[in-house]
TIKE-45223 format. One record per residue: z negated, x, y of N, C-alpha, C in turn; residue in one letter. Coordinates in pm, whole numbers, padded with zeros to 5 digits, always signed. Example, Ala and Ser with C-alpha at 12.3 -4.5 7.8 and 13.67 -1.06 7.14 Angstrom:
2
-00780+01319-00569-00780+01230-00450-00780+01320-00330A/-00708+01285-00225-00714+01367-00106-00787+01290+00003S/
END
This chain:
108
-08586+07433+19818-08600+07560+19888-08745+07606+19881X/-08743+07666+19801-08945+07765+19758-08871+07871+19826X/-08901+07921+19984-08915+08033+20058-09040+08048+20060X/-09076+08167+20058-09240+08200+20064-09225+08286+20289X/-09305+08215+20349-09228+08244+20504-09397+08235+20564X/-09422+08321+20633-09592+08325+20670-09578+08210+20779X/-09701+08176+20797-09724+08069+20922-09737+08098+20984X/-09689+08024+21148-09668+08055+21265-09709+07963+21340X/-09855+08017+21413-09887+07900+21513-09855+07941+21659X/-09855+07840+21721-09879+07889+21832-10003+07988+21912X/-10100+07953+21847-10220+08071+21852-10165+08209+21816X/-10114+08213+21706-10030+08366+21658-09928+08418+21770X/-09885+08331+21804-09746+08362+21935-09821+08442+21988X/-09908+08327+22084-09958+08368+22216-10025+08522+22190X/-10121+08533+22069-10223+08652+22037-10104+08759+22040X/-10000+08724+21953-09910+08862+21950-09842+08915+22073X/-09818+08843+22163-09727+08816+22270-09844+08881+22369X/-09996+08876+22386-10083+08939+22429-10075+09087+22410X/-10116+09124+22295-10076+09240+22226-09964+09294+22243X/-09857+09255+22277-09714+09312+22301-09742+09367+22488X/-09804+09288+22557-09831+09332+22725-09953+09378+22701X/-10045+09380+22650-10187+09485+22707-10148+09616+22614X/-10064+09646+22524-10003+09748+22497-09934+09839+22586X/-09813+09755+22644-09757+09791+22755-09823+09847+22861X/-09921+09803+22888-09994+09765+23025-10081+09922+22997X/-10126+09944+22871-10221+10089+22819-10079+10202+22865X/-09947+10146+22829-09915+10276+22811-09847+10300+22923X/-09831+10201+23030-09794+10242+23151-09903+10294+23214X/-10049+10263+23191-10151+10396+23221-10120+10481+23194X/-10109+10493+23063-10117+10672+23024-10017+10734+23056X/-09871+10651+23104-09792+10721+23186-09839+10798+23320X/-09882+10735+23389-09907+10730+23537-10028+10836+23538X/-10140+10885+23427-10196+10975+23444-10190+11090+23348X/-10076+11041+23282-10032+11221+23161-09927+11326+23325X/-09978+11388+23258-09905+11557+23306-09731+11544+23303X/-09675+11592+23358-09567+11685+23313-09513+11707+23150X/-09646+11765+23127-09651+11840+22972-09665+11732+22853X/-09774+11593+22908-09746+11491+22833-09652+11401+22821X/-09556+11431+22926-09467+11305+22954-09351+11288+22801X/-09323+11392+22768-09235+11366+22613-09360+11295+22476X/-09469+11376+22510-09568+11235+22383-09563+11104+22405X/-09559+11079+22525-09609+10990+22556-09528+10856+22540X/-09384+10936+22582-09239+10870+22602-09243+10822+22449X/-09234+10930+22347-09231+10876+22178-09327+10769+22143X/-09468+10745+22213-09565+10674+22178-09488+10565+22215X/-09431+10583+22366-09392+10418+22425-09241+10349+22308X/-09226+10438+22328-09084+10414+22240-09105+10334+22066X/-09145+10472+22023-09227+10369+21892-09317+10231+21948X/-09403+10204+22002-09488+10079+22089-09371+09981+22045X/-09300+10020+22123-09200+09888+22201-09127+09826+22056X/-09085+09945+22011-08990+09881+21898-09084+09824+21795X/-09200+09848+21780-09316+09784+21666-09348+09641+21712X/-09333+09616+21855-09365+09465+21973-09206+09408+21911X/-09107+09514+21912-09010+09393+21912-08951+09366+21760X/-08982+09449+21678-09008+09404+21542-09113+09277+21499X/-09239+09278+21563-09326+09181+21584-09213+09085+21642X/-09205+09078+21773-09139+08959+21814-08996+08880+21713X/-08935+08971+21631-08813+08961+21574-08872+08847+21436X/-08981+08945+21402-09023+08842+21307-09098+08694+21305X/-09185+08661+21413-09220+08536+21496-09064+08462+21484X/-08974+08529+21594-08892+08434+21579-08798+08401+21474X/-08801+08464+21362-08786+08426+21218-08794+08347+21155X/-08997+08322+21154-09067+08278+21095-09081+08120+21177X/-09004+08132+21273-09027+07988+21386-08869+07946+21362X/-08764+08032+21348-08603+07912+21311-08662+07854+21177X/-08730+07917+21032-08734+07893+20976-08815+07776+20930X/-08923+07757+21017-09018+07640+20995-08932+07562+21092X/-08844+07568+21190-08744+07456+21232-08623+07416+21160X/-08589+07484+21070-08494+07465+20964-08564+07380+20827X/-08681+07414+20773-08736+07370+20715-08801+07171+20746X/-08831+07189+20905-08880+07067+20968-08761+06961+20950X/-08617+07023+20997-08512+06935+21016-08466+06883+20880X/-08483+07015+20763-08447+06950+20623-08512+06886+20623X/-08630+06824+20576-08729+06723+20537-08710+06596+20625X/-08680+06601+20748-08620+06502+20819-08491+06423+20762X/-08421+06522+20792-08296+06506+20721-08288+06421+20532X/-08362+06475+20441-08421+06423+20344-08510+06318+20298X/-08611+06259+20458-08621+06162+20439-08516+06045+20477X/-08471+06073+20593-08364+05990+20653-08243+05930+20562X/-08215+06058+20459-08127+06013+20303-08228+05923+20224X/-08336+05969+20208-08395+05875+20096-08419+05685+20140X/-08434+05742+20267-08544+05591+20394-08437+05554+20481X/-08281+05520+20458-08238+05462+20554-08267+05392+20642X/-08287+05245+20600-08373+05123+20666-08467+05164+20700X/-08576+05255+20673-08738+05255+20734-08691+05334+20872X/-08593+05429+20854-08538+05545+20912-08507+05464+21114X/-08380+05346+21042-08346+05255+21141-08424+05156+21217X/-08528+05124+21127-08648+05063+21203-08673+05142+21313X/-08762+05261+21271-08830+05371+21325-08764+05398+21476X/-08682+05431+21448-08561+05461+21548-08558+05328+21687X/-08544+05189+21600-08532+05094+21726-08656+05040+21752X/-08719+05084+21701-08868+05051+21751-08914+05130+21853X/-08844+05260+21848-08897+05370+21953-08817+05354+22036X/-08709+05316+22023-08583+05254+22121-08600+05158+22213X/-08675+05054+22179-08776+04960+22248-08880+04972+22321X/-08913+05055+22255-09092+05073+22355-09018+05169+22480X/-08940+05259+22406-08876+05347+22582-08798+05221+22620X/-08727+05166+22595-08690+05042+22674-08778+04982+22744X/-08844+04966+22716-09026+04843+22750-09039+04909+22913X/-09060+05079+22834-09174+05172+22961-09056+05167+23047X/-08971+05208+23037-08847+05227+23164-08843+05078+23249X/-08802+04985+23175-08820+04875+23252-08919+04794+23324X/-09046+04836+23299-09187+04807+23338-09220+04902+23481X/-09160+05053+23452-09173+05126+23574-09079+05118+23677X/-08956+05062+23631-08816+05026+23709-08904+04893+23801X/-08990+04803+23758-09003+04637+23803-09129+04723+23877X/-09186+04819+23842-09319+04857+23937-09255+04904+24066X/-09153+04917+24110-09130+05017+24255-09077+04885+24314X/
END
């Protein structure tokens, strides 16, 4: 799978997700002090706004099933290639949460 899919950090979230409310936040000003006479510009500004935030947001969450689809194949692909390392992995981590549970169970 060669998808070409932009990167998505969590820094990008948060920045866009900023930008989606101090947008908001401008144009519920300019609601609250346009006229009468501005209230139809203003309405189109918000309107276009919103749908450009949720096009933004549409594509984030795109670009985030897809790097979780991508994460699970490669999982999935090693787990076919690495059975045994796979099953180690697994009861080794199976153990140590065994370990901690029973260590904090004997602490009370």
């Amino acid at each position: 799978m060669s998808q070409t899919r932009p990167e998505v950090t969590k820094e990008k979230l948060f920045e866009d997700f900023q930008s989606v409310v101090a947008e908001t936040g401008q144009l519920l000003n300019s609601l609250a002090d346009a006229g009468a006479d501005k209230a139809g510009t203003v309405r189109a500004s918000v309107e276009q706004r919103l749908a450009a935030a949720g096009d933004r947001l549409a594509q984030i969450r795109a670009a985030s099933i897809a790097q979780a689809r991508a994460s699970a194949d490669a999982a999935d692909q090693f787990v076919h290639a690495h059975p045994w390392q796979s099953i180690g992995v697994t009861a080794a981590v199976a153990a140590l949460a065994g370990l901690a549970a029973g260590l904090m169970i004997a602490r009370r």
